[in-house]
C-alpha positions in Angstrom: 0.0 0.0 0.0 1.2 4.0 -1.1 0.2 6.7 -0.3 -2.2 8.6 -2.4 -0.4 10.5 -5.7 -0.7 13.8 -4.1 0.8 14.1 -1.0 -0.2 16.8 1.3 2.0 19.3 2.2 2.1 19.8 5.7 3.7 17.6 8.4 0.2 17.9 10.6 -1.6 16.8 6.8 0.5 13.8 6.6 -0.1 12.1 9.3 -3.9 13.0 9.6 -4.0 11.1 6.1 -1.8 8.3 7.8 -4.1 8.5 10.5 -7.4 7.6 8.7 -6.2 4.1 7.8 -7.2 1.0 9.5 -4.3 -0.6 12.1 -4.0 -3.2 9.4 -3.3 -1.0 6.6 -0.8 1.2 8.9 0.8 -1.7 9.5 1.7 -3.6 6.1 2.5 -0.1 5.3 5.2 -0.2 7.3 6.0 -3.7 7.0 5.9 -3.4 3.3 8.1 0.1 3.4 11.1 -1.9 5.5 11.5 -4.8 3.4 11.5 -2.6 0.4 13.9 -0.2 2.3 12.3 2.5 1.3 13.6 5.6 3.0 11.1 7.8 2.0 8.1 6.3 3.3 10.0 5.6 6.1 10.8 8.9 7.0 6.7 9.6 6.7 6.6 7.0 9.2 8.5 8.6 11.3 7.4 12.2 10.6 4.0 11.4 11.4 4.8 9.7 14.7 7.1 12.6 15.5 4.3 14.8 14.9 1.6 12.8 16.6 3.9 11.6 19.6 6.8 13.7 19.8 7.5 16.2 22.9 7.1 19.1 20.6 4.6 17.4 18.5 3.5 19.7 15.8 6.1 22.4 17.1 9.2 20.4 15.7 11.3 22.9 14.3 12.2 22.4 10.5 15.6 21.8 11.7 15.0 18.5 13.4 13.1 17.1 11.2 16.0 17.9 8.1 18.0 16.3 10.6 16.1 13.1 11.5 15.2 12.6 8.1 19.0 12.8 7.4 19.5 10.4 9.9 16.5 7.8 8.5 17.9 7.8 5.2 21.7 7.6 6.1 20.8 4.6 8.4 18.6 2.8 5.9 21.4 3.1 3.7 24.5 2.2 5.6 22.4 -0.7 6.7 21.9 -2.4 3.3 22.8 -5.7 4.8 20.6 -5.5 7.9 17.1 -6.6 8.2 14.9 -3.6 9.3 12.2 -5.1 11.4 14.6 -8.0 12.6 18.3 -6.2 13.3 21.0 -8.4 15.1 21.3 -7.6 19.0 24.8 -5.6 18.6 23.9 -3.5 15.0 22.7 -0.6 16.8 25.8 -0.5 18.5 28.0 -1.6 15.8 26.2 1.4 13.6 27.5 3.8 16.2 31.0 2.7 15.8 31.0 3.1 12.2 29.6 6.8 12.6 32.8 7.5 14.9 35.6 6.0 13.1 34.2 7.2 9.6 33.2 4.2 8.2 30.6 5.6 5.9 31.6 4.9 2.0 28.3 3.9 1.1 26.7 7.9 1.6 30.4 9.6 1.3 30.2 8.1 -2.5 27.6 10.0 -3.6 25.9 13.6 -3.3 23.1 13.8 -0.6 20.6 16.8 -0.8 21.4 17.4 -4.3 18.8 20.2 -4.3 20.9 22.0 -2.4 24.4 21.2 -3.3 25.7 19.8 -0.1 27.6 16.7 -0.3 28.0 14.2 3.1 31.0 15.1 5.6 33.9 12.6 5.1 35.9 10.7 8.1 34.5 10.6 11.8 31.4 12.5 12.5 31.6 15.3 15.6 29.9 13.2 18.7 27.2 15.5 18.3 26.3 14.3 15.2 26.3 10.8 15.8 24.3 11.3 18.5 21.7 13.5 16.2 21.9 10.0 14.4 21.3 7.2 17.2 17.9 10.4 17.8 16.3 9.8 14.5 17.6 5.7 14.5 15.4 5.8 17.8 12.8 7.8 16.6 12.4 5.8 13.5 11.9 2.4 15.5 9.6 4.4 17.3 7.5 4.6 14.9 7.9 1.2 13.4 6.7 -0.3 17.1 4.2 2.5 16.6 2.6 1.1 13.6 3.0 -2.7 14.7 5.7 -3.7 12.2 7.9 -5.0 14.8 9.2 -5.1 18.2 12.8 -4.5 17.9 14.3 -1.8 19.8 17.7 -2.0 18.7 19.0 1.6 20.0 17.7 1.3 22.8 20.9 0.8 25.2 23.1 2.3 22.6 25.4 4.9 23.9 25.9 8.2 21.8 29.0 9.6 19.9 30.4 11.6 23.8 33.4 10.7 24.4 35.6 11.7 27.7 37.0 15.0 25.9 36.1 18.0 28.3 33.4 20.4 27.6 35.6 23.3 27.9 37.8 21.6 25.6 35.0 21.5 22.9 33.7 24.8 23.1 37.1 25.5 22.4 37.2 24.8 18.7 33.7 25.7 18.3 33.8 29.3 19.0 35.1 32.1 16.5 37.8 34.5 18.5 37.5 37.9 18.9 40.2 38.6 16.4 38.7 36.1 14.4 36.0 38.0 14.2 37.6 41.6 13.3 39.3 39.9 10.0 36.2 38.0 9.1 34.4 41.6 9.1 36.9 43.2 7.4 36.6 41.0 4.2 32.9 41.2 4.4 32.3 42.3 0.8 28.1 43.5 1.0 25.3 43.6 4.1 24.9 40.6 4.2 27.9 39.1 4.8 28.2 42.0 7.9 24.8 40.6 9.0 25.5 37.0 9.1 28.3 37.7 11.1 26.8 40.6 13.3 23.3 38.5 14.0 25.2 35.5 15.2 28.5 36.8 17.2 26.3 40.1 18.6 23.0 38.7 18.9 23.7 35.4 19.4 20.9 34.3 16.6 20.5 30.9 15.3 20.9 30.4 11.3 16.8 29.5 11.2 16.5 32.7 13.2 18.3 35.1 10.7 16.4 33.5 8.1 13.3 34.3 9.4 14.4 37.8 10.5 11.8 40.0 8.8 12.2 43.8 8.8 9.1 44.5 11.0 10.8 43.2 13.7 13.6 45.3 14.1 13.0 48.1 16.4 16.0 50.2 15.3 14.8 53.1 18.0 14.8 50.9 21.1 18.4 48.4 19.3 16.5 45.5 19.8 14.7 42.6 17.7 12.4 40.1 18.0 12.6 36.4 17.5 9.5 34.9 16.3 9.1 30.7 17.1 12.4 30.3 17.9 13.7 27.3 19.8 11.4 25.5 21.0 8.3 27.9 19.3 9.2 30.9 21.9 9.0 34.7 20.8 12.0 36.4 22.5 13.3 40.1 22.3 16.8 40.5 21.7 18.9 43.4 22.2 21.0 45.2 19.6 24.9 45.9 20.0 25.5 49.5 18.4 27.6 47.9 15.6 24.9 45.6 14.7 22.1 48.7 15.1 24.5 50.4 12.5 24.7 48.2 9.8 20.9 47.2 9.9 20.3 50.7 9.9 22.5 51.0 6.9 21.1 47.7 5.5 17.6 49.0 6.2 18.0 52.2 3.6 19.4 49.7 1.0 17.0 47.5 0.9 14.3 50.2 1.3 15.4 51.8 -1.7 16.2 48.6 -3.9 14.5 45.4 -3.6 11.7 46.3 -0.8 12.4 42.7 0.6 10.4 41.7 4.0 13.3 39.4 5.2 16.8 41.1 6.8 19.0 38.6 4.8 18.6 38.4 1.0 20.0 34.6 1.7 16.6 32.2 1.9 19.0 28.8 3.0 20.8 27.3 5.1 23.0 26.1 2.6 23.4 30.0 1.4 23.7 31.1 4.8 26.6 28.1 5.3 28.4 28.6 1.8 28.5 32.6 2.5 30.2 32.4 5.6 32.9 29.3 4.7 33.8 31.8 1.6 34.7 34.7 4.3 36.4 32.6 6.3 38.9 31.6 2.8 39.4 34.8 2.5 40.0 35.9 5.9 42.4 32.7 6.3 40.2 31.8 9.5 39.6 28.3 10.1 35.9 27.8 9.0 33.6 26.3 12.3 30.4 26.6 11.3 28.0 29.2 11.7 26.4 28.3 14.8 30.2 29.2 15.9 29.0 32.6 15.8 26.2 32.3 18.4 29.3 30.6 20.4 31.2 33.2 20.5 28.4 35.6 21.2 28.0 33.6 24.7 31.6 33.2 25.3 32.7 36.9 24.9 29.9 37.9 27.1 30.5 35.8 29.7 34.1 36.4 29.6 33.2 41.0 29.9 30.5 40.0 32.5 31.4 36.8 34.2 27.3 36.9 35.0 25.9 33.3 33.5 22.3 35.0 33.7 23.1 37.8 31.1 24.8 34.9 28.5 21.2 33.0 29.7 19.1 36.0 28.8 20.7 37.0 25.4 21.1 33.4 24.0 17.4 32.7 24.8 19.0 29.5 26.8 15.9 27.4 28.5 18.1 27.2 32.2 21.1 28.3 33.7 23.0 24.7 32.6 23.1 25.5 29.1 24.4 28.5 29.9 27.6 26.6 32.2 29.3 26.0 29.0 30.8 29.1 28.3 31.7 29.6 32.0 33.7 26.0 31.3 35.2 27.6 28.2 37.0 30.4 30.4 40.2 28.8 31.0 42.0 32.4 30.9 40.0 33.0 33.8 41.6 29.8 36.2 44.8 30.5 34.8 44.9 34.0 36.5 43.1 32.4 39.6 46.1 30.0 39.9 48.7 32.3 38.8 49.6 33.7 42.3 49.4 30.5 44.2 52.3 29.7 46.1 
């Protein structure tokens, strides 16, 4: 059993469509979609069960599910020689090995989101990564137990991608420096290259944030902005530093007088968002980290002016206080001078 030609286009559509079918019918759907190994209806599987049954439910950001379906289809295809609804006891674990020590030829050999020109990381994935894997293994079996198709559980006791490196240590090589940060600016080349810089190291705003950044919400008057559904589907105010209220002032009469765009950033991807920052960082000659390495660094230079956890809470829109522990770890100037006069 398919579904219908036209499928509808929203997660919450989906799975109501799902939903309307009898438990038989659910089931050799997902029966029938295992032994085919067919990643796509799989991931519908497991889209609808995130939606129906998730913690965030229908709020799942777009991010996650990019991400778990990622993880679906990368699974389904390093395990060509596993039996979906009947794995062996060790392949979760085994699976989680191969993630760490890199040993992932079959999706390395070929493009993956051709659509938007990204090709799959080569070598070990970061631990975070494989465990953003064993999250969408997990949440795929979820679903497959959901729907009946089996009782296999084969993540279950499986152990992430942390290892016993030190969170300080980490942080470290995820945060753009300060001087890092001056070159980057200087080869900016437009506004939106300033921006993407300036909305992640000053206001500390996720790439999915400065997408969504419309003009509206900038209150240039007051040097603040407003996240709409961020994390976890939360509206936020952030504040403005007077470099960043300069430039989107400047960026503001531009696109005033030339396009009349709604969004702050011209860039409408990820991808764009990603490729645009990696090219400043060639020409700057600054080893590229990402550009959630921008939000990092945000957090770790306040903390390091203020040494108040509370204010790096506040501005990175952190849920508690332990999210916000990291960049107090990252301080090892700080214990350095504390030890320095110790006799």
């Amino acid at each position: 059993m398919k579904l219908a030609p036209r499928t509808p286009d929203t997660t919450l559509a989906r799975a109501d469509l799902l939903h309307r079918w009898s438990e038989e019918a659910w089931r050799r759907y997902a029966v029938q979609a295992a032994n085919e190994r067919d990643a796509e209806r799989l991931w519908t599987l497991t889209e609808a069960h995130l939606t129906l049954h998730g913690k965030a439910g229908i709020g799942t950001s777009s991010h996650t599910h990019r991400a778990y379906r990622r993880g679906v289809f990368e699974l389904v295809t390093l395990w060509h020689d596993v039996n979906l609804l009947r794995p062996a006891r060790d392949a979760g674990a085994l699976y989680v090995q191969r993630l760490r020590s890199g040993d992932r030829e079959p999706i390395t050999s070929e493009a993956r989101d051709g659509s938007r020109g990204r090709r799959p990381k080569r070598g070990p994935l970061a631990p975070a990564t494989v465990e953003l894997r064993v999250a969408a293994a997990r949440a795929l079996y979820a679903a497959l137990r959901w729907a009946g198709a089996t009782e296999a559980d084969p993540f279950r006791d499986v152990r992430g991608g942390r290892g016993t490196t030190q969170p300080e240590d980490l942080m470290a090589g995820k945060v753009y420096t300060e001087f890092e940060l001056i070159e980057l600016l200087a080869r900016a080349r437009d506004d939106d290259d300033r921006l993407l810089l300036l909305l992640g190291a000053h206001a500390g705003l996720r790439v999915s944030e400065m997408l969504a950044l419309r003009w509206e919400d900038v209150d240039l008057g007051g040097q603040r902005l407003l996240v709409r559904a961020g994390k976890g589907g939360k509206d936020a105010l952030v504040n403005l530093t007077p470099k960043l209220t300069e430039t989107l002032r400047g960026a503001e009469r531009m696109a005033l007088a030339g396009d009349r765009r709604a969004t702050v950033l011209r860039l409408r991807s990820q991808y764009g968002v990603y490729r645009r920052l990696r090219r400043m960082c060639e020409r700057a000659e600054v080893r590229f980290r990402g550009v959630h390495a921008l939000r990092h660094a945000a957090g770790t230079r306040l903390y390091r002016q203020t040494g108040d956890l509370g204010q790096v809470q506040d501005h990175l829109r952190h849920a508690t206080l332990d999210m916000a522990r990291r960049y107090a770890r990252s301080d090892r100037r700080k214990l350095e001078r504390s030890l320095a006069d110790w006799s």
